[in-house]
RODO-2510 file (C-alpha; in nm, 4 decimals, decimal comma):
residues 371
     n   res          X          Y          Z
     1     x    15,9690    23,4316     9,7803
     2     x    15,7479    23,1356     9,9121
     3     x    15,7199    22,8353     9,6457
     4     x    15,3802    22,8420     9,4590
     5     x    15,1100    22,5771     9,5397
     6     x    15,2435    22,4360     9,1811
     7     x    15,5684    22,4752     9,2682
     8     x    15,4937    22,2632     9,5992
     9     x    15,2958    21,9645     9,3981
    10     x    15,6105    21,9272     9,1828
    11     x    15,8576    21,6771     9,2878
    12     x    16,1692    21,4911     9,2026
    13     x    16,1670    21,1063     9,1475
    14     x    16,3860    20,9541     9,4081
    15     x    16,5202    20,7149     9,1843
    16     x    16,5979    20,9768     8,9287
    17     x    16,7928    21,2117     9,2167
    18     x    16,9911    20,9374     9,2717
    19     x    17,1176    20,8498     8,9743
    20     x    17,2169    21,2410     8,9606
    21     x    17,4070    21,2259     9,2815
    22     x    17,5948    20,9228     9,1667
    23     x    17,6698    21,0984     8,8464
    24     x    17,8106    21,4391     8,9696
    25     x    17,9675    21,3481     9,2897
    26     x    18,1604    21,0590     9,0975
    27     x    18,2604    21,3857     8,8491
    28     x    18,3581    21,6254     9,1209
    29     x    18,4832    21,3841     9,3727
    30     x    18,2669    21,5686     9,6100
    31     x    17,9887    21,4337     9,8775
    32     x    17,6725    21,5382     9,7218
    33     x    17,3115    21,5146     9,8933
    34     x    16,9532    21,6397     9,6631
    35     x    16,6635    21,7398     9,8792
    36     x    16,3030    21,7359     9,7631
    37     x    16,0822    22,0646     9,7598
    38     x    15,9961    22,0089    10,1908
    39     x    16,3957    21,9895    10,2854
    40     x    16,3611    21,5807    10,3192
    41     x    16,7023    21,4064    10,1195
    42     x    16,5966    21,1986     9,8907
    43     x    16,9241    21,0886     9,7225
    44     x    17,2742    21,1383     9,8946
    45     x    17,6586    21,0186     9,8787
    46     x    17,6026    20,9227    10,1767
    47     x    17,3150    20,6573    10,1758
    48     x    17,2523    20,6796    10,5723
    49     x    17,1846    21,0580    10,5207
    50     x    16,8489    20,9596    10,2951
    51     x    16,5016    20,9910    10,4194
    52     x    16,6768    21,2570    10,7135
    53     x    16,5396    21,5800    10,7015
    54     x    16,7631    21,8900    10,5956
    55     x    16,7024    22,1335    10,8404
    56     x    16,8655    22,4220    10,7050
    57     x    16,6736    22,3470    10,2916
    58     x    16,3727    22,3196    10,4824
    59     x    16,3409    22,6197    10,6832
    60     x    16,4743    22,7918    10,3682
    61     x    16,1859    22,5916    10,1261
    62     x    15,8745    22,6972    10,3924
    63     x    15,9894    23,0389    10,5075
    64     x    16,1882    23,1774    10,1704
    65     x    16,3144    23,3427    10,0253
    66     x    16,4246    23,0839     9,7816
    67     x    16,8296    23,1446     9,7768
    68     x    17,1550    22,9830     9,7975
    69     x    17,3108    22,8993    10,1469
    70     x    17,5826    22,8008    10,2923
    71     x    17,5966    22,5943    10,5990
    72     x    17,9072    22,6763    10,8200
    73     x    18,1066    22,4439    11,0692
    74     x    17,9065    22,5722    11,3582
    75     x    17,5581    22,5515    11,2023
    76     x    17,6529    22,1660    11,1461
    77     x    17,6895    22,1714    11,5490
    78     x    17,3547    22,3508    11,5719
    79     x    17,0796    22,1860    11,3053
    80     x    16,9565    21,8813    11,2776
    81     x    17,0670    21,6712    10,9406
    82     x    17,2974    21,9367    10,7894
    83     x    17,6868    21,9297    10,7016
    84     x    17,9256    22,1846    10,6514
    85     x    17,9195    22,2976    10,2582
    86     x    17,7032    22,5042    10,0223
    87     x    17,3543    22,4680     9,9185
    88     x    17,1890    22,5777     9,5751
    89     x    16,8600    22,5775     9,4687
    90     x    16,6960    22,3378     9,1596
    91     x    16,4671    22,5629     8,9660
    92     x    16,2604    22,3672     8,7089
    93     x    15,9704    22,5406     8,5293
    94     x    15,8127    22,7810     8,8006
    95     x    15,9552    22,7258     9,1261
    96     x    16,2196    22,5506     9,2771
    97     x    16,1713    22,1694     9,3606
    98     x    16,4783    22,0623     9,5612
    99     x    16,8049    22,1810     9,6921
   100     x    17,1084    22,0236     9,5782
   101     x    17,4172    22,0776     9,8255
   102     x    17,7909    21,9942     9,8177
   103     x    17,9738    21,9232    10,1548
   104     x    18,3102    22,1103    10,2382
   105     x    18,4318    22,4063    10,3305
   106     x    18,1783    22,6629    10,1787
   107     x    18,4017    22,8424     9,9976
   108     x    18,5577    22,5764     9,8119
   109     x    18,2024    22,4036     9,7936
   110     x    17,9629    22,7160     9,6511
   111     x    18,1517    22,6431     9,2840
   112     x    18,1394    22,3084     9,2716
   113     x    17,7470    22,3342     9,4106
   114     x    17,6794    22,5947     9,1789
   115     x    17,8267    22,3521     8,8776
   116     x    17,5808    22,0443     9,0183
   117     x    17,2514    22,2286     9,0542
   118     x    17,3015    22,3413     8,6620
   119     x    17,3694    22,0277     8,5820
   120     x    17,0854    21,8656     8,7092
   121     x    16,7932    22,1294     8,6281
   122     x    16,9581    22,0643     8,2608
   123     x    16,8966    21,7220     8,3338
   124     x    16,5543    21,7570     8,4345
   125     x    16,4718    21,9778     8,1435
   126     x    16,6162    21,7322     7,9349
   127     x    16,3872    21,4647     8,1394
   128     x    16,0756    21,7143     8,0698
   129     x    16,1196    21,7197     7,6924
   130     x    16,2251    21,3404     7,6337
   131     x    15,8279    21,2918     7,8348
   132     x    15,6481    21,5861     7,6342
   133     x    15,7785    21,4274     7,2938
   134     x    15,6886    21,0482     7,4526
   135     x    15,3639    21,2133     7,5011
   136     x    15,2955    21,3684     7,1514
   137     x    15,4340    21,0522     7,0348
   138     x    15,1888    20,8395     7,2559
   139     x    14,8968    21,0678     7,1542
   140     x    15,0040    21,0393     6,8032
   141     x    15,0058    20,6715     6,8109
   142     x    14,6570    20,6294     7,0396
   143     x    14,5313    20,8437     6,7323
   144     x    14,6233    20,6060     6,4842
   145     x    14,5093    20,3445     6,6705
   146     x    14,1660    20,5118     6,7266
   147     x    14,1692    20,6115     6,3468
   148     x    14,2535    20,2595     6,2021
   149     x    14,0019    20,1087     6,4750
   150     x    13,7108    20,3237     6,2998
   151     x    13,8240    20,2264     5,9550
   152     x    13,8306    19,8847     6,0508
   153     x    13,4867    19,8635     6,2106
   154     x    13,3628    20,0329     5,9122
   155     x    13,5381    19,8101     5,7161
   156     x    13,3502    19,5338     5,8374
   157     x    13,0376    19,6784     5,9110
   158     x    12,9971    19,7860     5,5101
   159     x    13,1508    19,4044     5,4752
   160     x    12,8168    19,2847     5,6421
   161     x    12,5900    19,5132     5,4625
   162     x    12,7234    19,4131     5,1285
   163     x    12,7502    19,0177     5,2109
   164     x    12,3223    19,0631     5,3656
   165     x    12,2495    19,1988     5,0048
   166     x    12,4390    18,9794     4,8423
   167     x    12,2500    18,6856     5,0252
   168     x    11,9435    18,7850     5,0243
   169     x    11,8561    19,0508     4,7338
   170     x    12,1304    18,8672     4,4399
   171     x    12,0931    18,5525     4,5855
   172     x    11,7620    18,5513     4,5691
   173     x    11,7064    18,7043     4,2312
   174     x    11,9702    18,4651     4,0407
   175     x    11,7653    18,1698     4,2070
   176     x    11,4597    18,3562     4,0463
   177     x    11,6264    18,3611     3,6843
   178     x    11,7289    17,9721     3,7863
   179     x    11,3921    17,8132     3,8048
   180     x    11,2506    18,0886     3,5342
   181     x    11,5062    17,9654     3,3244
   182     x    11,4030    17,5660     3,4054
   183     x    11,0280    17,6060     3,3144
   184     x    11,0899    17,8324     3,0294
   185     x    11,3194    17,5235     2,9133
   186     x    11,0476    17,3261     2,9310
   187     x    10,8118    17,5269     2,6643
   188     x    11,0339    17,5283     2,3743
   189     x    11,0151    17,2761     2,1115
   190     x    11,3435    17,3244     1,9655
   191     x    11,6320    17,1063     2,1199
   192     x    11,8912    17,3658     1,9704
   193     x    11,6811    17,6714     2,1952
   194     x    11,6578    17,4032     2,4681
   195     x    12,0050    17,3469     2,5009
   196     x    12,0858    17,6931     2,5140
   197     x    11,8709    17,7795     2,7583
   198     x    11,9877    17,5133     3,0139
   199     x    12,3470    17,6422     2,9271
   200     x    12,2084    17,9791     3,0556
   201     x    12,0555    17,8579     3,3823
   202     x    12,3913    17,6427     3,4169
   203     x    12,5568    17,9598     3,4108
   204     x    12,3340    18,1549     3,6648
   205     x    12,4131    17,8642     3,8936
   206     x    12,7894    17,9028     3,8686
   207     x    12,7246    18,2670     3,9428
   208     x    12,5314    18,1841     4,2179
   209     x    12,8232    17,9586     4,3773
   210     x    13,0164    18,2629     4,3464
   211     x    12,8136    18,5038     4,4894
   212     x    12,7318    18,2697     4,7810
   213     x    13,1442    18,1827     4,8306
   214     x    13,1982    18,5748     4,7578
   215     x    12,9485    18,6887     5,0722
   216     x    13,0716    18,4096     5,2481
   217     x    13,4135    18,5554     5,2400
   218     x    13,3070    18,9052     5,2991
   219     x    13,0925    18,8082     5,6174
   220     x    13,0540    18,5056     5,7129
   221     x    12,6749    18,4811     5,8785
   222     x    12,8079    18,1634     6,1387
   223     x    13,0509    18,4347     6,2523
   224     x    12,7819    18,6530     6,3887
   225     x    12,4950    18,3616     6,4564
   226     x    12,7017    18,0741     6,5808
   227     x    13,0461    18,2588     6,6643
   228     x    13,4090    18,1747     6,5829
   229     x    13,4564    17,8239     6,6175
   230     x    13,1344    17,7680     6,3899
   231     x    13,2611    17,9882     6,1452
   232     x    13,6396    17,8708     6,1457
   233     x    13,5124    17,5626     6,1605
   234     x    13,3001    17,6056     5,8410
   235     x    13,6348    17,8242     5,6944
   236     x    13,8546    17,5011     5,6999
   237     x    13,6362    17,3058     5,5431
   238     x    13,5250    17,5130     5,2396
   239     x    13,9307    17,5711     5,2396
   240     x    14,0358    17,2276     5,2168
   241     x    13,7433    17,1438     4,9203
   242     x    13,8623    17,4617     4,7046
   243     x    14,2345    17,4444     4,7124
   244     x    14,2590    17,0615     4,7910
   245     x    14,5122    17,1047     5,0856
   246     x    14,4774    16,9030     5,4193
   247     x    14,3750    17,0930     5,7324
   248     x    14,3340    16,9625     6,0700
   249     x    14,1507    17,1891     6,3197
   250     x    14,2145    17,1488     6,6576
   251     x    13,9837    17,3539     6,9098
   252     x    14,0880    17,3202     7,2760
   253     x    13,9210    17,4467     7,5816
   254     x    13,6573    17,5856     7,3628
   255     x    13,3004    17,4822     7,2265
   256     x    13,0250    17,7763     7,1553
   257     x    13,1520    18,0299     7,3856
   258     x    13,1372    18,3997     7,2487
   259     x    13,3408    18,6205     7,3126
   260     x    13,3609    19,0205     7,2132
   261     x    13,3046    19,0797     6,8314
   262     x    13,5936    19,2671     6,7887
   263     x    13,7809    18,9566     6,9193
   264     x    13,6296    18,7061     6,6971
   265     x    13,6367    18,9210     6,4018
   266     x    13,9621    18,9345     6,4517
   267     x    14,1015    18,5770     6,5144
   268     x    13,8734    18,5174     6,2099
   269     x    14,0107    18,7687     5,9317
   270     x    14,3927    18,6456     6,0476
   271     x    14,2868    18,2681     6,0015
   272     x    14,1138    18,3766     5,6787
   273     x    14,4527    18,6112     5,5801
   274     x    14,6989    18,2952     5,7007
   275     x    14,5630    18,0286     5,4895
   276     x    14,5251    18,2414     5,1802
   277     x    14,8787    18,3241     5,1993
   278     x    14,9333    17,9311     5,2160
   279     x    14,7252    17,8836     4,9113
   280     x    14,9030    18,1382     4,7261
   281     x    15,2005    18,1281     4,8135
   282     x    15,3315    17,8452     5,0458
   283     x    15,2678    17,5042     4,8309
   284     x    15,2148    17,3682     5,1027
   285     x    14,9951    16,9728     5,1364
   286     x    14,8993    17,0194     5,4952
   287     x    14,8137    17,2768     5,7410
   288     x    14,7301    17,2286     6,1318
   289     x    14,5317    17,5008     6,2490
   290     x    14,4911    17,5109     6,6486
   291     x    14,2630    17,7479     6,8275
   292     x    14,3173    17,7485     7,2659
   293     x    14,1872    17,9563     7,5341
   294     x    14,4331    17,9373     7,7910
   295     x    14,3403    18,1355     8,0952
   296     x    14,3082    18,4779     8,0094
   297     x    14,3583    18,4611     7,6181
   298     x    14,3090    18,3029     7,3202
   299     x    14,5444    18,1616     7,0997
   300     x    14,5606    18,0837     6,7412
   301     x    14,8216    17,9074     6,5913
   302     x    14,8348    17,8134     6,1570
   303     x    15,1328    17,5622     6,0716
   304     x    15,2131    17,4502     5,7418
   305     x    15,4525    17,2768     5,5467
   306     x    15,5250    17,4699     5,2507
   307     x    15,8431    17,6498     5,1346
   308     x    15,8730    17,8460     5,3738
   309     x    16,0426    18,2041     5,3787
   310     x    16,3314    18,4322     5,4872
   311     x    16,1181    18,6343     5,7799
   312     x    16,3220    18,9357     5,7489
   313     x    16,1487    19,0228     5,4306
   314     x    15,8570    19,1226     5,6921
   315     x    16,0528    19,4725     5,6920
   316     x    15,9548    19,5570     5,3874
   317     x    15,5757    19,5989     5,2179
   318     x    15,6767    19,4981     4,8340
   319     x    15,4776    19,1845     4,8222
   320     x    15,0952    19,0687     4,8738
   321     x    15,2466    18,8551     5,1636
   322     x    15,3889    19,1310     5,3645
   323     x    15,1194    19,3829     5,3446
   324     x    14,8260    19,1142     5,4375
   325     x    15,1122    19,0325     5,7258
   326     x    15,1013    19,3911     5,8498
   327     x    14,7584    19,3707     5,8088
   328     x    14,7346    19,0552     6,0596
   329     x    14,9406    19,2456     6,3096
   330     x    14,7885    19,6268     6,3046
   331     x    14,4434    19,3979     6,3721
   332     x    14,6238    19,2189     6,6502
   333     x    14,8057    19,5485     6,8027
   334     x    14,4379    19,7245     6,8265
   335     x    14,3000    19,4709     7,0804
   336     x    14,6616    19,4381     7,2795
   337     x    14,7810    19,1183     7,1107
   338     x    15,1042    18,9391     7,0299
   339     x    15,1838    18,8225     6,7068
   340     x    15,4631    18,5770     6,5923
   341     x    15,6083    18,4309     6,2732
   342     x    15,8614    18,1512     6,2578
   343     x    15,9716    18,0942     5,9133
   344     x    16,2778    17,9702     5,7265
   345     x    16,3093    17,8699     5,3884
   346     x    16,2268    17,5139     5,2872
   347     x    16,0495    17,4832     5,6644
   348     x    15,7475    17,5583     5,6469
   349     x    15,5923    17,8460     5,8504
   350     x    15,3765    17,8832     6,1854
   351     x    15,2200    18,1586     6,2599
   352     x    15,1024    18,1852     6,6278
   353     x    14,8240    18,4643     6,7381
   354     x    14,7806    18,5772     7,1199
   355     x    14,4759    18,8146     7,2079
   356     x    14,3926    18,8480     7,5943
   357     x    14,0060    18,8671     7,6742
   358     x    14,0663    19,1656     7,8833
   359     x    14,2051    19,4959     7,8208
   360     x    14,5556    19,5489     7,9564
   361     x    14,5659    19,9211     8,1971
   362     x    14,8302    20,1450     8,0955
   363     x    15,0412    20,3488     8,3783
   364     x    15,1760    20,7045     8,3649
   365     x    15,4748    20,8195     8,5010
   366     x    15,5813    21,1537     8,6963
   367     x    15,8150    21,4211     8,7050
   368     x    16,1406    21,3312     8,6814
   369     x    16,1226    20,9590     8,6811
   370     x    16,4130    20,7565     8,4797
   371     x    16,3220    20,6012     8,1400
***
């Protein structure tokens, strides 16, 4: 029979023959040549024989049937890029998609030809189902990825909804009950009523610090109106004031440019995750905080000089630290990033943050191509 037009659009990584013929003809001490699916070698004992054509696989690939040959002493006299020795085809899934042959006497060749061709279409199945599972695995993974990227945007948009009403609607009606709560102060004779009603509105102002600090942390409003360096900027200092710890900010290369939300959302929740840890954890005095664009990225770096810890806890997820670490780096994996953590006990910690500001392309490979 003819090959298929499927057969004929399969075909065997060069690379991947070769490695093959190295393999068996090192096993059976045997010259050993692999054509592809049109009768040209492709891998070979023999380097000078590659790229030649096969003239005997080829007329046997376009005319058919699709057999085993031998090629005898005076056929080697006769064709063009053929030696004396036995030919079998590879059959993988359909049709056949190279000849494998075995030089010698073709007798003593058509076993040990026989022996190679199994060997490699068991190779190339194994090949086939090492790619289908690095498919479902890449599929299953791209899923996740799409799946956490929805829960994250959600995440954040609900974030922003709630910090809006927070701001306006709560906000607002606490500074209501503030100034209702001054005049009313003012009306009452009694210094005993007074007092207590000043301890109320003193109390609706605390709540309104904490409702502004609360939306604040949920969604910053700089982070959307001014962008990332207002609102890190901003961060830092409402950081150093509430947990009385140093922090220098360094911005480099970088002044009120935007870039994509995603982006600044993210650099943003891992400098808001990094120096919480610090507070909580760390005991740290000072923290240097450095945000570059170099080239095509932007990088974020958080150094302090707290306690430190042993990083190969990170393999686990029993603490608060760890999870809001995985956190940090299932944000950064989403838009291609690098993440890095160098910590040691009693040395302090710096965590260092690389996103590029474009999308990296990702390459498939073919049939039969070495992993």
């Amino acid at each position: 029979m003819k090959p298929s037009a499927a057969t004929r659009s399969m075909e065997l990584d060069p690379r991947f023959a070769q490695s093959l013929v190295d393999i068996v003809a090192a096993e059976l001490k045997k010259n050993v040549n692999i054509t592809d699916n049109h009768g040209v070698i492709i891998a070979s004992f023999s380097k000078e024989r590659v790229s030649h054509i096969h003239e005997a696989a080829a007329r046997m690939l376009i005319n058919g049937p699709i057999r085993e040959f031998s090629v005898t002493a005076e056929e080697e006299l006769q064709l063009k890029g053929v030696r004396q020795g036995f030919n079998v085809p590879i059959m993988f899934g359909d049709g056949c998609v190279g000849v494998i042959g075995v030089t010698g006497t073709p007798d003593t060749a058509a076993p040990y030809a026989r022996l190679a061709a199994k060997f490699v279409e068991a190779a190339l199945e194994s090949n086939a189902r090492q790619e289908k599972l690095v498919r479902a695995l890449k599929e299953k993974e791209e899923l996740q990825s799409i799946l956490l990227s929805k829960i994250i945007s959600v995440q954040e948009e609900e974030r922003k909804k709630i910090s809006r009403e927070l701001h306006d609607e709560t906000s607002q009606a606490l500074t209501s009950i503030i100034v209702g709560l001054r005049v009313l102060s003012e009306h009452v004779n009694s210094e005993g009523e007074r007092e207590k009603i000043l301890g109320m509105r003193d109390l609706a102002v605390k709540t309104l610090e904490d409702v502004h600090h609360l939306a604040v942390q949920l969604r910053p409003a700089l982070l959307d109106d001014l962008g990332l360096v207002a609102a890190a900027q901003k961060y830092v200092e409402n950081y150093s004031r509430q947990y009385s710890i140093a922090v220098e900010l360094n911005v480099i290369n970088l002044s009120r440019q935007r870039f994509l939300p995603e982006i600044e959302i993210t650099l943003y929740r891992i400098l808001q995750e990094a120096l919480t840890n610090i507070a909580k954890h760390a005991k740290a005095t000072q923290v240097r905080v450095r945000l570059k664009k170099q080239r095509d990225k932007l990088i974020l770096t958080v150094t302090d000089n707290g306690i430190g810890f042993n990083a190969g806890i990170l393999n686990g997820v029993g603490s608060d630290t760890c999870l809001g670490i995985h956190g940090m780096h299932e944000r950064i994996a989403l838009l291609s990033g690098e993440f890095y953590i160098d910590s040691a006990e009693g040395k302090g910690t710096v965590i260092t943050v690389e996103i590029p500001l474009c999308r990296r392309k990702k390459t498939e490979s073919g049939l039969g191509q070495a992993h």
